[in-house]
Backbone as a chain_set.jsonl record, in Angstrom:
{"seq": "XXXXXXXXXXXXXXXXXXXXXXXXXXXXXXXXXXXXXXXXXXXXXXXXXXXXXXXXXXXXXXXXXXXXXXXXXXXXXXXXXXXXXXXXXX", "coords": {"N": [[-16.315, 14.91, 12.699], [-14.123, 17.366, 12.671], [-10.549, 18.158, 12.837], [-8.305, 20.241, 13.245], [-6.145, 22.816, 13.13], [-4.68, 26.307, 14.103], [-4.539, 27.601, 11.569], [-6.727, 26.984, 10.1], [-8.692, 28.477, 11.339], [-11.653, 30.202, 10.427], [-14.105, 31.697, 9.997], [-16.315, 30.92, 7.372], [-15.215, 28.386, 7.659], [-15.852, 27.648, 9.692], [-18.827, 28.019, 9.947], [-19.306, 26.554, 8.023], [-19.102, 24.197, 9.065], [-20.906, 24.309, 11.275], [-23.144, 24.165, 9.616], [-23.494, 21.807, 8.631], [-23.414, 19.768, 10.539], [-20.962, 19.606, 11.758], [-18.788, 18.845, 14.278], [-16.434, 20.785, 14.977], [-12.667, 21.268, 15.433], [-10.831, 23.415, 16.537], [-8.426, 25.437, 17.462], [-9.142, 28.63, 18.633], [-7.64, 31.383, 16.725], [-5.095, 33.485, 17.772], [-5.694, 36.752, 17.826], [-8.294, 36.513, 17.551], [-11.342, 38.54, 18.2], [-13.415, 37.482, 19.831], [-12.725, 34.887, 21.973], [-13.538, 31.439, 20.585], [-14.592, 28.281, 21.935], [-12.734, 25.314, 22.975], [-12.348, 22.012, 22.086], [-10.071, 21.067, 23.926], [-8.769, 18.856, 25.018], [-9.287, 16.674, 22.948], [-7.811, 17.962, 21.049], [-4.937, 18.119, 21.669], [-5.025, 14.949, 21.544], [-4.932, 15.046, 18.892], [-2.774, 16.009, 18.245], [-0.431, 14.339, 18.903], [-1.172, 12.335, 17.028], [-0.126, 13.435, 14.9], [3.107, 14.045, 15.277], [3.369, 11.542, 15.482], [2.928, 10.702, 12.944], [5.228, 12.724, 11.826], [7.424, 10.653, 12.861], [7.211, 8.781, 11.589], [7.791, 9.736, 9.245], [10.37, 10.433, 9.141], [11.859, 8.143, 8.331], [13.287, 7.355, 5.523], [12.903, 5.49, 3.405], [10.085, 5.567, 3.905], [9.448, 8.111, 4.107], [10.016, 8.726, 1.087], [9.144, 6.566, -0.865], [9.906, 4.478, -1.317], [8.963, 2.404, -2.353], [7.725, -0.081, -4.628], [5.353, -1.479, -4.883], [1.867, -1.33, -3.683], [1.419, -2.981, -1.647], [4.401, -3.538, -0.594], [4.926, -1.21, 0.311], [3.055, -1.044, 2.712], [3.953, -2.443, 3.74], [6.745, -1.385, 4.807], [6.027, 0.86, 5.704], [4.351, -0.536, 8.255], [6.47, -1.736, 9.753], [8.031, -0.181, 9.96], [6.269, 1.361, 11.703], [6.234, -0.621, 14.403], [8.943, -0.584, 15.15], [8.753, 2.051, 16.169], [6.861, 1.827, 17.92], [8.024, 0.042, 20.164], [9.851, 1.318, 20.602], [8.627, 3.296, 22.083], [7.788, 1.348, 24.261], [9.794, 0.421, 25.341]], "CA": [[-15.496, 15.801, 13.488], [-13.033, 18.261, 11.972], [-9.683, 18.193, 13.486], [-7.927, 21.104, 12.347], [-5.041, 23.628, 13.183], [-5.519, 27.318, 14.193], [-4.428, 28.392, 9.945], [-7.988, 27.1, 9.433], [-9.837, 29.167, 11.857], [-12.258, 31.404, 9.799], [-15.718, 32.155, 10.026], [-16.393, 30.43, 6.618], [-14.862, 27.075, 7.621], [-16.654, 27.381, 10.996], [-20.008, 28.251, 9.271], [-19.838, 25.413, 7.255], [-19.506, 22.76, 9.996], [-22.735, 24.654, 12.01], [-24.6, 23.979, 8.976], [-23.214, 20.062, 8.285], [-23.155, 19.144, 12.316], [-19.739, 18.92, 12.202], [-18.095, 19.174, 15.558], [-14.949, 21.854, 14.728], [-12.349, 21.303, 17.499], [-9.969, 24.096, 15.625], [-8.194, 26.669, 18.419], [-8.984, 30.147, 17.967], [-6.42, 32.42, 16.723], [-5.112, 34.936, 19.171], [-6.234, 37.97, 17.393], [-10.102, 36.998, 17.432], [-11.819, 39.531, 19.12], [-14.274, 37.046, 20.734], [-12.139, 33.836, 21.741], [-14.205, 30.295, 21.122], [-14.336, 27.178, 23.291], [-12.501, 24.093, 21.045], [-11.874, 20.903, 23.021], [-8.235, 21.069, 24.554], [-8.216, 16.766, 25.593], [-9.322, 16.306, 21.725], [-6.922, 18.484, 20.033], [-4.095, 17.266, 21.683], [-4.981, 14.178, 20.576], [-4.642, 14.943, 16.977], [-0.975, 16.4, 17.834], [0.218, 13.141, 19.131], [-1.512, 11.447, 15.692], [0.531, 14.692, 13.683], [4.068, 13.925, 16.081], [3.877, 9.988, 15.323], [3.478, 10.805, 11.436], [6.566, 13.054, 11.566], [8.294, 10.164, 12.966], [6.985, 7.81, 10.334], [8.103, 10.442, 7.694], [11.601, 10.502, 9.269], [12.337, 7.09, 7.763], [13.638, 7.768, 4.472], [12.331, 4.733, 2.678], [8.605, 5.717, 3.806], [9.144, 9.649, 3.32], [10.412, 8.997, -0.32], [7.72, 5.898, -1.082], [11.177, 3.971, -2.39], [8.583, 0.769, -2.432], [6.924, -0.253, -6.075], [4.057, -1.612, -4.98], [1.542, -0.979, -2.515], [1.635, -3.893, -0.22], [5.574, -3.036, 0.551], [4.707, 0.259, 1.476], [2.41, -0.424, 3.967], [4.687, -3.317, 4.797], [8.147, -0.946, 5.131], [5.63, 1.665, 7.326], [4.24, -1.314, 9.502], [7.936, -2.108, 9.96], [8.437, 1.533, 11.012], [5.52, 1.709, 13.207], [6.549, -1.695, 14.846], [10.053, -0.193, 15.596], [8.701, 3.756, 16.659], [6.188, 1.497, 19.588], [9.003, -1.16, 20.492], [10.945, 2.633, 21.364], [7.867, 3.464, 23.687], [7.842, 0.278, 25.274], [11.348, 0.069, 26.325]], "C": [[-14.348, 16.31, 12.613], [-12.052, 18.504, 12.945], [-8.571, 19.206, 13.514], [-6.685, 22.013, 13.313], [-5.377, 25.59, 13.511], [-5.527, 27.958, 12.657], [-6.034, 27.894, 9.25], [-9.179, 27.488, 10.028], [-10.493, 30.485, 11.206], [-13.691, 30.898, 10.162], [-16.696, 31.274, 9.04], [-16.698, 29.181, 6.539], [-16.15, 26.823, 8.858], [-18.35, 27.252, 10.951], [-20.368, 26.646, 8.416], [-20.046, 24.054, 7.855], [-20.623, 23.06, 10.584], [-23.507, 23.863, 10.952], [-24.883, 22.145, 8.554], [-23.358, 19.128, 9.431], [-22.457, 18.661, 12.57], [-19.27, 19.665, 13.204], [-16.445, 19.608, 14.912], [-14.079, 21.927, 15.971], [-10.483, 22.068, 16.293], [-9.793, 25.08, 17.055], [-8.082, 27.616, 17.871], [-7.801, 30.962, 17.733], [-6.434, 33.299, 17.138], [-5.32, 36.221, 18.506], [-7.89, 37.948, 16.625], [-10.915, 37.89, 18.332], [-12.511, 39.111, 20.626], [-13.423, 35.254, 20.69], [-13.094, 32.348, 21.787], [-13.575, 29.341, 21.739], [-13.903, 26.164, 22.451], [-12.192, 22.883, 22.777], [-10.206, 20.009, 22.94], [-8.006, 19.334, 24.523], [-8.06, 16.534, 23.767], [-8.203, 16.896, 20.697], [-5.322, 18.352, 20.19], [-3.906, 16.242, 21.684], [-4.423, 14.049, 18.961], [-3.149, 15.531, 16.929], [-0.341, 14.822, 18.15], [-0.037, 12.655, 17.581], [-0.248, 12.4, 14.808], [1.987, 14.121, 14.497], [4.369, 12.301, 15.669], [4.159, 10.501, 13.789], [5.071, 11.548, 11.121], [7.02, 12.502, 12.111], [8.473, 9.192, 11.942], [7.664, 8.242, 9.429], [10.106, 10.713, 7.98], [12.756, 9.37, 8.573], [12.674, 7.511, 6.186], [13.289, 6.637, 3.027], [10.43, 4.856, 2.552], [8.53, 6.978, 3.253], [9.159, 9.427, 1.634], [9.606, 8.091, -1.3], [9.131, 5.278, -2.123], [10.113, 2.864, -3.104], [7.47, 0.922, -4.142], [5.861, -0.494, -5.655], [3.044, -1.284, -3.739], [2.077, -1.666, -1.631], [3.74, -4.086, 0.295], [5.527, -1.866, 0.978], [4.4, 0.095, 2.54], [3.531, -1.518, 4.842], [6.412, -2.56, 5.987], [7.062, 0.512, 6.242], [4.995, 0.656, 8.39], [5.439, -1.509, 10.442], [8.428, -0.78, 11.217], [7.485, 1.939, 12.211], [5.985, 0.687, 14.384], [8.106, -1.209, 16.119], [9.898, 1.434, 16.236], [7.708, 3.046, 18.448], [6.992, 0.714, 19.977], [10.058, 0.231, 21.315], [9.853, 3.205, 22.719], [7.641, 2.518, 24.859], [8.544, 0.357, 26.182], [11.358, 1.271, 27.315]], "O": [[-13.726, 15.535, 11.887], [-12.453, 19.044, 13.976], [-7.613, 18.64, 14.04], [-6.501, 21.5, 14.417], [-6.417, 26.042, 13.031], [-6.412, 28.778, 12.413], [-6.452, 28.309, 8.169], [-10.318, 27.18, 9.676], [-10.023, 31.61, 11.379], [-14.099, 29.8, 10.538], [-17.745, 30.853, 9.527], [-17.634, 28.646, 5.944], [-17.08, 26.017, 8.837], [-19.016, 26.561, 11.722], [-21.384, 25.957, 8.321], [-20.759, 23.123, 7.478], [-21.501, 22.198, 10.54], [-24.367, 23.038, 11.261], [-25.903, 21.501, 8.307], [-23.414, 17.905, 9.306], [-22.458, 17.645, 13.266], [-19.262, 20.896, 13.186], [-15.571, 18.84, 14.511], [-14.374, 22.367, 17.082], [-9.572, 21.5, 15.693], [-10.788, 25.447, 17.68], [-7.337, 27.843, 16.917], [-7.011, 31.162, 18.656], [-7.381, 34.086, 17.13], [-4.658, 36.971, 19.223], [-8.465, 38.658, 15.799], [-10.893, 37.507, 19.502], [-12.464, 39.617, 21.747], [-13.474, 34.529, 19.697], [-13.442, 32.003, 22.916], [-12.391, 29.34, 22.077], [-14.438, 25.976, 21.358], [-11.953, 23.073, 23.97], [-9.613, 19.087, 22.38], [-7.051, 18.783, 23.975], [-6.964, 16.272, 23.272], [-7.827, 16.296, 19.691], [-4.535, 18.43, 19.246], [-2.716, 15.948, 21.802], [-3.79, 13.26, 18.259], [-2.449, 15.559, 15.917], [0.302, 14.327, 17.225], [0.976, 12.596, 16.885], [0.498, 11.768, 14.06], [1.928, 13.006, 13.979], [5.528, 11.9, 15.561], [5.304, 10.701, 13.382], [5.907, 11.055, 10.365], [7.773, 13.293, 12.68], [9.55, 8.812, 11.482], [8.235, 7.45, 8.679], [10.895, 11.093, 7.114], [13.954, 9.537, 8.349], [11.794, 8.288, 5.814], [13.426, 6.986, 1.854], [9.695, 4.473, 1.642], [7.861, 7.225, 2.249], [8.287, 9.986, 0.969], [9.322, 8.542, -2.41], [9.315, 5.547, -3.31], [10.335, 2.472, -4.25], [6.742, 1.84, -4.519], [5.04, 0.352, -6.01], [3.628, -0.935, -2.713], [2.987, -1.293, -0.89], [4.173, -4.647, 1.302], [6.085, -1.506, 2.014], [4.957, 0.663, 3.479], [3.853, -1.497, 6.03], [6.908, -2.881, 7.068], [7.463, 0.946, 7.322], [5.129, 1.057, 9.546], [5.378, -1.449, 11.67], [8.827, -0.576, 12.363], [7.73, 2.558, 13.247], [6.127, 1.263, 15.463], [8.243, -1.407, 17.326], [10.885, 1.969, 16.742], [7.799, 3.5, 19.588], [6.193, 0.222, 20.773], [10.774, 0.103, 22.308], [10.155, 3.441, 23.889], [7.391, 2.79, 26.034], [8.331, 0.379, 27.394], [12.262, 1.38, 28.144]]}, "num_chains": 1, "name": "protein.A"}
């Protein structure tokens, strides 16, 4: 499944998932002549996923990747995810 944005609705891109049997859930851009059908539940899905990352990236130790090695990265964004669902809880 291709999750995509309307800046990658072309003919091209769309062509190439027909021929791979990838399911394209891309909203048409308002100046297509003929508007297609994309799946609305699924694609606001992928904004929530896009809406958490720009909160992740708001942290200034994850945006800037202060950490040397991997395993504190993922540890200083666990940290940050830990503290962004502990804010939906409450």
């Amino acid at each position: 499944m291709l999750l995509a944005d309307k800046g990658y609705d072309t003919d091209e891109i769309l062509r190439y998932c027909m021929e791979n049997d990838i399911d394209a859930v891309i909203p048409p851009k308002s100046n297509r002549v003929v508007q297609r059908h994309y799946d609305r539940y699924i694609y606001k899905l992928r904004h929530l996923v896009e809406n958490a990352f720009l909160k992740l990236k708001q942290w200034r130790g994850v945006a800037t990747r202060y950490a040397k090695s991997t395993s504190a990265f993922i540890g200083a964004v666990t940290v940050r995810c830990l503290f962004l669902w502990l804010k939906v809880l409450a």
